[in-house]
SERO-4910 file (N, C-alpha, C, O; in steps of 0.05 Angstrom, whole numbers):
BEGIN
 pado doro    nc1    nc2    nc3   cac1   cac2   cac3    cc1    cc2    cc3    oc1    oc2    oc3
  Unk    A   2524   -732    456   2542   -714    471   2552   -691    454   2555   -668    462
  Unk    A   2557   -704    427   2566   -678    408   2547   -660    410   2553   -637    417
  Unk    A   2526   -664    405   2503   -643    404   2495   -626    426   2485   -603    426
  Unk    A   2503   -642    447   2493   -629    468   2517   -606    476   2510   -586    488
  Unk    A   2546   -609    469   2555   -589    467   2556   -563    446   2563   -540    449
  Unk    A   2544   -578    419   2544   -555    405   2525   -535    407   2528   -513    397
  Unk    A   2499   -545    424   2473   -531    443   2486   -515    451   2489   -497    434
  Unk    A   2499   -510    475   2511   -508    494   2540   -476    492   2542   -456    506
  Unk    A   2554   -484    470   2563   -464    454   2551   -443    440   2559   -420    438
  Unk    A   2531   -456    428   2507   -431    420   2491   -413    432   2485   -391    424
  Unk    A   2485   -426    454   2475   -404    479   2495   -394    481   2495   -376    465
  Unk    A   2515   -395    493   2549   -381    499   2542   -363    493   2531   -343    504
  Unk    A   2550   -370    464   2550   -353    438   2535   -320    435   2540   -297    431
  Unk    A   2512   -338    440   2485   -318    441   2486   -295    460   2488   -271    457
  Unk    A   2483   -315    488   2486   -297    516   2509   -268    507   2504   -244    510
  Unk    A   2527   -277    500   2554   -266    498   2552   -242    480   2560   -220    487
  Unk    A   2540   -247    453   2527   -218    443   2519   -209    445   2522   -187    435
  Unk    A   2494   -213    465   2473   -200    473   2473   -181    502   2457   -164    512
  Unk    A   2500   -192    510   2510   -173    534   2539   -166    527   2554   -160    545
  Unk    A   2546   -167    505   2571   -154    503   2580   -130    500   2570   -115    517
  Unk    A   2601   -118    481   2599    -88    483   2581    -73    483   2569    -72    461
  Unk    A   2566    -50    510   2552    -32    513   2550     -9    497   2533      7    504
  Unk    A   2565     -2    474   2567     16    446   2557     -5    438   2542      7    421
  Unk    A   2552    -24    435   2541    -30    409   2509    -31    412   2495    -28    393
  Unk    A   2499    -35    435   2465    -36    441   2446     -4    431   2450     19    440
  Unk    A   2429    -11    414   2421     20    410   2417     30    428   2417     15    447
  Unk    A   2413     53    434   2406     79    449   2382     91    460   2367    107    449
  Unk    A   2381     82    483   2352     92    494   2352    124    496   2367    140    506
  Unk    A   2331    125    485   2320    153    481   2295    163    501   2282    148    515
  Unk    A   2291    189    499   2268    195    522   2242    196    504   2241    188    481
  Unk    A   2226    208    516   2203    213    499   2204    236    482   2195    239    459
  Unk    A   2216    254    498   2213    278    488   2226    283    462   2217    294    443
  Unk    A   2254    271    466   2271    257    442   2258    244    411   2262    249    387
  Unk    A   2241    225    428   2231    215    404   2206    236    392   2210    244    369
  Unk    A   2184    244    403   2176    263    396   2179    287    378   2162    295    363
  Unk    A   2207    298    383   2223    321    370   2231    295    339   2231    303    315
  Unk    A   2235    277    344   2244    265    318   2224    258    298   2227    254    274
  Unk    A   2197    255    316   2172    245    292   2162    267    282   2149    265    262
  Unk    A   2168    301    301   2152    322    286   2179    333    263   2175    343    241
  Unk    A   2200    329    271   2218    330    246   2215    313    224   2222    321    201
  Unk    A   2204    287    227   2205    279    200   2166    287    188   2158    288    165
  Unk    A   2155    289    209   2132    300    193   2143    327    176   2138    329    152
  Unk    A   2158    347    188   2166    364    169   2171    365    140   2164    380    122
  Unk    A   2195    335    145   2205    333    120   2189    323     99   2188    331     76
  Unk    A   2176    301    113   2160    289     91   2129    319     75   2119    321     53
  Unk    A   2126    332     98   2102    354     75   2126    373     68   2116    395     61
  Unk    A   2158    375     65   2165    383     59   2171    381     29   2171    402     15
  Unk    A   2175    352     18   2176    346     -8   2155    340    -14   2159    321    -28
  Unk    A   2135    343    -13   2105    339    -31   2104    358    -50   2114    381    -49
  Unk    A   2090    344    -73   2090    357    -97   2078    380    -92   2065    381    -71
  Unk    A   2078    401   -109   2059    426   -115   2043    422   -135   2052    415   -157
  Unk    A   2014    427   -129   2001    417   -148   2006    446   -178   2006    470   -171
  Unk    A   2008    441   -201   2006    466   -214   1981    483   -221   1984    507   -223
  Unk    A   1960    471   -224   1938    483   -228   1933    497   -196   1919    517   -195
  Unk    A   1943    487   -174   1944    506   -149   1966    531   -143   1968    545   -122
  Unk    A   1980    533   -169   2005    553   -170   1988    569   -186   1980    591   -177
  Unk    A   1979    558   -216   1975    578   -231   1956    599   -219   1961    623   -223
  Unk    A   1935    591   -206   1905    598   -193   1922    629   -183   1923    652   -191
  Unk    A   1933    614   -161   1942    634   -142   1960    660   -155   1961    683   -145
  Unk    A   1970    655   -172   1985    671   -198   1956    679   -212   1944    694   -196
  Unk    A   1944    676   -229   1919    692   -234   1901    710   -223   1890    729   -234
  Unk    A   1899    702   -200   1874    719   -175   1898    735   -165   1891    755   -153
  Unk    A   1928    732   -167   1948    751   -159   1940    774   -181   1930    794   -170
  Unk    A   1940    776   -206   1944    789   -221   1908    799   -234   1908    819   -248
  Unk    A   1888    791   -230   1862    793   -237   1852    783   -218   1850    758   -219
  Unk    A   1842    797   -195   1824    784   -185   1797    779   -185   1778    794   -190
  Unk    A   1798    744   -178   1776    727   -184   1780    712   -209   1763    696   -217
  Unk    A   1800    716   -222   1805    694   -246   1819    664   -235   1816    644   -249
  Unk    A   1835    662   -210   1835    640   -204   1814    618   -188   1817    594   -182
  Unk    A   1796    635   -184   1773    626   -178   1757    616   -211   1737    602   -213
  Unk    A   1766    625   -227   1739    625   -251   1763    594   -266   1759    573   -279
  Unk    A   1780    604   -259   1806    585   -280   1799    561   -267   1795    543   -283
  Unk    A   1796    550   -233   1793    525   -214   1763    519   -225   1758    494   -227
  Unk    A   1743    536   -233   1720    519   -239   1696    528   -230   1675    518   -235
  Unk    A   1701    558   -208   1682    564   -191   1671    597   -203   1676    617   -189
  Unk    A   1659    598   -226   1654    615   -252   1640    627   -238   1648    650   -243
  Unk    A   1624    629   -224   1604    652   -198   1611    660   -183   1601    681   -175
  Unk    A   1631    651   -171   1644    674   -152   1669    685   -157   1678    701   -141
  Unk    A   1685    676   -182   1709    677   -193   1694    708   -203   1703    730   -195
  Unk    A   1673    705   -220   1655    726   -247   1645    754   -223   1643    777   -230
  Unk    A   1642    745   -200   1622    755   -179   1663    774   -172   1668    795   -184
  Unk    A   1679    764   -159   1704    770   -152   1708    795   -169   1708    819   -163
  Unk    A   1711    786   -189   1732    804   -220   1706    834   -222   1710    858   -225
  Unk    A   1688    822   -220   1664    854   -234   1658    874   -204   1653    898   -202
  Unk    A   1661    846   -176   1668    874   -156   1689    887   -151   1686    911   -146
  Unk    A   1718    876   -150   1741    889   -152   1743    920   -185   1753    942   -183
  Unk    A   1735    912   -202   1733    921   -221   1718    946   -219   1726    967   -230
  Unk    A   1698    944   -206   1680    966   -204   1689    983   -174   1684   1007   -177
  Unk    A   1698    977   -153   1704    990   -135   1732    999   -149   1739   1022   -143
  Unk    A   1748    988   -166   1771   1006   -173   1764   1025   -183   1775   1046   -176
  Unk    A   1742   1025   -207   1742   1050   -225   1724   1070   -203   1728   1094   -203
  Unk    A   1704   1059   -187   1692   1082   -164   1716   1097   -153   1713   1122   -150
  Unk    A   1739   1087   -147   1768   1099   -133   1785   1122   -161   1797   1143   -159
  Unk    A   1782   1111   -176   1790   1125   -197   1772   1151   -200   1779   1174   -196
  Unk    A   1743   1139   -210   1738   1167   -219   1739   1194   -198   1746   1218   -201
  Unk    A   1729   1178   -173   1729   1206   -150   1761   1219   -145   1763   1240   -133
  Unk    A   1782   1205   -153   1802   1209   -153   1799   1232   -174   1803   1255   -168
  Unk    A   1791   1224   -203   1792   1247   -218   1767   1268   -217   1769   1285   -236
  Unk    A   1750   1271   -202   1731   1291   -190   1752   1302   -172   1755   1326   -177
  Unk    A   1771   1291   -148   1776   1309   -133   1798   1322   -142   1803   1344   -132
  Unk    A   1816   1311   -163   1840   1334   -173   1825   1356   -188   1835   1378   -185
  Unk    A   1799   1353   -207   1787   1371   -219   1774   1398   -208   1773   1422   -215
  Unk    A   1760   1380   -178   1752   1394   -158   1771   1424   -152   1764   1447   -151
  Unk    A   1800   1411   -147   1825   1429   -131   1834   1439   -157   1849   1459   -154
  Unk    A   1831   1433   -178   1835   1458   -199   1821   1476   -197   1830   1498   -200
  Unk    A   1790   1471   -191   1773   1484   -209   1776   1512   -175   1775   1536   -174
  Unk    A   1780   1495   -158   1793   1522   -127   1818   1537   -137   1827   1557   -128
  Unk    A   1824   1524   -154   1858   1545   -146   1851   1570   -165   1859   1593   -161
  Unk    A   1833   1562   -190   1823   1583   -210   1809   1604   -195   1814   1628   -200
  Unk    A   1788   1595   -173   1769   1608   -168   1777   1625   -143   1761   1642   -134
  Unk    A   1814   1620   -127   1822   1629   -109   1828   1661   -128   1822   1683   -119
  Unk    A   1841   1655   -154   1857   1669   -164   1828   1695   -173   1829   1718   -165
  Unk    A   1808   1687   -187   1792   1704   -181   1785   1717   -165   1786   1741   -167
  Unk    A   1777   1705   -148   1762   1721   -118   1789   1750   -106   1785   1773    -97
  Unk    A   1817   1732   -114   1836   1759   -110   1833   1779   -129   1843   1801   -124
  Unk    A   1822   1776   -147   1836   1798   -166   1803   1814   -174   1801   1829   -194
  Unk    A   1784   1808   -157   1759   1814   -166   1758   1843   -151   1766   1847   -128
  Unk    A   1745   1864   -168   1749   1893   -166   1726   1905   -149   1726   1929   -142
  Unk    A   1702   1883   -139   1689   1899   -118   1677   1873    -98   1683   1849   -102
  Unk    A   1662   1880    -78   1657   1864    -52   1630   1842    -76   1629   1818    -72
  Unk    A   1620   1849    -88   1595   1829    -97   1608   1802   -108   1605   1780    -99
  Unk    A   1628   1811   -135   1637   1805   -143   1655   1776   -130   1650   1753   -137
  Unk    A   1675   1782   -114   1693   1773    -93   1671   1758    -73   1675   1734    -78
  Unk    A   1655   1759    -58   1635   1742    -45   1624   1724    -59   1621   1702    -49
  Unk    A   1613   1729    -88   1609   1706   -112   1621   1682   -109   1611   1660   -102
  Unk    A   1654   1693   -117   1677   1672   -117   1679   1663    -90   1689   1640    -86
  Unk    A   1673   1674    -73   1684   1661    -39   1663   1642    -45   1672   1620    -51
  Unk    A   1630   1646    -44   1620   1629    -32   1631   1601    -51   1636   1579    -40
  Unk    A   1633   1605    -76   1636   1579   -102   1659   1569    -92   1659   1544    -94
  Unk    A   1680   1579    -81   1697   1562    -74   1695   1547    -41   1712   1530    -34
  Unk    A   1673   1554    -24   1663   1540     -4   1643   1518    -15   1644   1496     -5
  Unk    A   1626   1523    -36   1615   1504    -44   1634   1480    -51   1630   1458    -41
  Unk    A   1658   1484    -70   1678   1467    -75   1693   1454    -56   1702   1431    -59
  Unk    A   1697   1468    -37   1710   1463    -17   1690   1431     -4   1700   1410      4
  Unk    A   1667   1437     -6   1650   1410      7   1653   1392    -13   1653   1369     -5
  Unk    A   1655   1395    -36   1649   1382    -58   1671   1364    -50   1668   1343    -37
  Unk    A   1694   1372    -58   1726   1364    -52   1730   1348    -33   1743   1327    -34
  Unk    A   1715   1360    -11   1724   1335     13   1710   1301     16   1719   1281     26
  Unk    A   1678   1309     -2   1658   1293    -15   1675   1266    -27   1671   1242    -21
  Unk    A   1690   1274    -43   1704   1260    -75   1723   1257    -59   1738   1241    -69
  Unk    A   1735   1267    -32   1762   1253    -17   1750   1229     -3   1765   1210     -1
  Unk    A   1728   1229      5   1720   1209     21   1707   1189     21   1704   1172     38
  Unk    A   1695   1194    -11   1688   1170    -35   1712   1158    -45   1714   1134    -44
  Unk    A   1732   1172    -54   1753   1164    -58   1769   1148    -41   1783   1131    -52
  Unk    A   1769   1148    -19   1787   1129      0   1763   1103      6   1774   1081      7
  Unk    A   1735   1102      9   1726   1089     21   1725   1065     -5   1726   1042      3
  Unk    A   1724   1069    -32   1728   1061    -52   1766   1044    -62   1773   1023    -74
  Unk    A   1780   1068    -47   1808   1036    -50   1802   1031    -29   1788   1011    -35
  Unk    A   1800   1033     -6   1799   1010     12   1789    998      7   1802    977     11
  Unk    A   1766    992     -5   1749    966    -11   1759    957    -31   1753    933    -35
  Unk    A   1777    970    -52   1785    951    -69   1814    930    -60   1821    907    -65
  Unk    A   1823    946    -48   1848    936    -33   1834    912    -14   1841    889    -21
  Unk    A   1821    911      1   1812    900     17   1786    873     10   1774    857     24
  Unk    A   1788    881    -22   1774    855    -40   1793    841    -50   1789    817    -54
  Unk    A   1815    854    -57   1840    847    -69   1854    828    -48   1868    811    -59
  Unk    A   1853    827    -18   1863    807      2   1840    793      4   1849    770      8
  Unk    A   1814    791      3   1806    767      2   1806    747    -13   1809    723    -10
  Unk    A   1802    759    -29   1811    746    -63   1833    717    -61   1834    695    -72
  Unk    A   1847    732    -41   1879    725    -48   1877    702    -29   1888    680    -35
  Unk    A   1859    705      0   1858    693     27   1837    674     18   1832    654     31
  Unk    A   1823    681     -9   1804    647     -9   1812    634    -36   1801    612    -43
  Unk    A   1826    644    -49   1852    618    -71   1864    610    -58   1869    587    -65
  Unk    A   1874    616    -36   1893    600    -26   1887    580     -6   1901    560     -3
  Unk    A   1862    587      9   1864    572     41   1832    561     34   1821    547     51
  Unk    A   1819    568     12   1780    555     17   1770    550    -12   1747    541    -16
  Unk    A   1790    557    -37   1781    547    -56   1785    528    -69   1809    524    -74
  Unk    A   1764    506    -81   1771    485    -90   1766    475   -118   1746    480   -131
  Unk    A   1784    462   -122   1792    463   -155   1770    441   -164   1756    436   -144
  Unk    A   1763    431   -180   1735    426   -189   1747    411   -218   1731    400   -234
  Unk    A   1769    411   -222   1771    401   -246   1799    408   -274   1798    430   -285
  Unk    A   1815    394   -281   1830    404   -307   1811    425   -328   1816    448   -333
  Unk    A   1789    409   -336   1780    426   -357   1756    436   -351   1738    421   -346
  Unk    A   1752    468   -351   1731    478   -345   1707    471   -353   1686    469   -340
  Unk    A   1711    465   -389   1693    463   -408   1683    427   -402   1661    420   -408
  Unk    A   1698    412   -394   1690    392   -400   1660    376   -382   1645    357   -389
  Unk    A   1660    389   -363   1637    384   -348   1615    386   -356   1613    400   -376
  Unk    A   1594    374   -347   1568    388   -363   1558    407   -347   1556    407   -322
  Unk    A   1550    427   -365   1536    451   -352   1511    460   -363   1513    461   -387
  Unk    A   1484    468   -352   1461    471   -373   1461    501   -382   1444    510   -397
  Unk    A   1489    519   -366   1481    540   -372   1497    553   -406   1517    544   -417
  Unk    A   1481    573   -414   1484    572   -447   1509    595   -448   1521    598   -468
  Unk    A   1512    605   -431   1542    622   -427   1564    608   -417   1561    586   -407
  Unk    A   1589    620   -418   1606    609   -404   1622    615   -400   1620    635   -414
  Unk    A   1649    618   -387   1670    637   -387   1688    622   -366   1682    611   -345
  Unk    A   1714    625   -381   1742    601   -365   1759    612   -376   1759    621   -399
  Unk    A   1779    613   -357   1817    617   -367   1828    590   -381   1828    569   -368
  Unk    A   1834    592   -396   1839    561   -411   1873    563   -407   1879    586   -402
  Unk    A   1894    546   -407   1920    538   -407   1923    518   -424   1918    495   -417
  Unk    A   1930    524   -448   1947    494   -463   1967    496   -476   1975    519   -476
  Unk    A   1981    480   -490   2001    484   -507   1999    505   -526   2018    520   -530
  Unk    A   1978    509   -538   1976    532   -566   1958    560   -556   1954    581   -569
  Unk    A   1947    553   -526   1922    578   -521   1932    578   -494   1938    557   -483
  Unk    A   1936    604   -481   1929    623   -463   1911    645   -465   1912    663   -482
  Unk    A   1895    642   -446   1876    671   -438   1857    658   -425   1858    639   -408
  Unk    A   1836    675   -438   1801    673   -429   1791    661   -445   1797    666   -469
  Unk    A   1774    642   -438   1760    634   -470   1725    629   -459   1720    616   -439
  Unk    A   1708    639   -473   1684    642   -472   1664    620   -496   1665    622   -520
  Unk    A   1648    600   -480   1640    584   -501   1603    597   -497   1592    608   -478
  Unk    A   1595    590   -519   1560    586   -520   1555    559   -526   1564    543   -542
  Unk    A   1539    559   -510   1517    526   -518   1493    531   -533   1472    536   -523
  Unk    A   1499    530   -559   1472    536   -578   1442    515   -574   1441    490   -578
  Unk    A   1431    524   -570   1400    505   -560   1399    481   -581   1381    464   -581
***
């Protein structure tokens, strides 16, 4: 009989918490609710994920040289291929840059002639040389722009495949095997920064 009341009290018991104060039962939520709460914590959690550093430095390299964070991750052909086309479309932008200020000197000389020239032969000389220049000039304007744009516009790809399509290949450039007898890597260590260039002697 004892037992059968202490049964008896325990259901009570039970029943009685389990329908008792309505604050105390969690909180039905909707879907949408819960939803909004699982893409918030997906936030948070890729919010604290590490940064890898060899994926900082890269992107800091090919910022400042482009195609060296490509050569620094491991990918020495298109990192080498990156750096010698940017490189060369800059100085193409440069030199026509300095053809076309030389160009508009060599007009303003040849304006000042053509004024001050004392008969019609003379004065038609200088006209036509400064029509010739005149084409020349616009030549070296339009080499000139088509040359930064492409460098500018190698300079964002550069930037758009360190970041979103290139893949890192490794800590140490050198340590892989490679059969080729050149070589060329941005090295990072405690005692060395730069470029470092090895040969594989036969």
């Amino acid at each position: 009989m004892k037992i059968f009341l202490c049964y008896i009290l325990f259901l009570t018991g039970t029943l009685m918490a389990a329908g008792g104060d309505p604050n105390l039962q969690p909180e039905k939520k909707s879907k949408y609710e819960l939803i909004a709460e699982s893409k918030s914590m997906q936030i948070n959690s890729s919010a604290v994920t590490e940064v890898n550093p060899r994926y900082v430095r890269s992107i800091i390299f090919s910022f400042l040289i482009p195609g060296a964070g490509q050569t620094y991750t491991g990918n020495h052909l298109k990192g080498t291929a990156i750096t010698i086309t940017f490189f060369g479309t800059a100085l193409g932008a440069i030199l026509n840059n300095n053809n076309f200020n030389g160009r508009e000197e060599r007009i303003k000389n040849l304006l000042a002639n053509y004024q001050n020239a004392g008969d019609f032969v003379t004065a038609d000389k200088f006209w036509n040389e400064i029509q010739n220049e005149k084409v020349n000039r616009d030549n070296d304007n339009n080499r000139r722009k088509i040359f930064t744009y492409a460098t500018i516009g190698l300079w964002l790809l550069n930037m758009a495949d360190i970041i979103f399509y290139n893949e890192d290949h490794g800590p140490d450039e050198f340590a892989r095997t490679n059969s080729s007898k050149f070589q060329i890597a941005i090295e990072s260590t405690d005692s060395f920064n730069g470029i470092a260039l090895k040969y594989n002697l036969p």
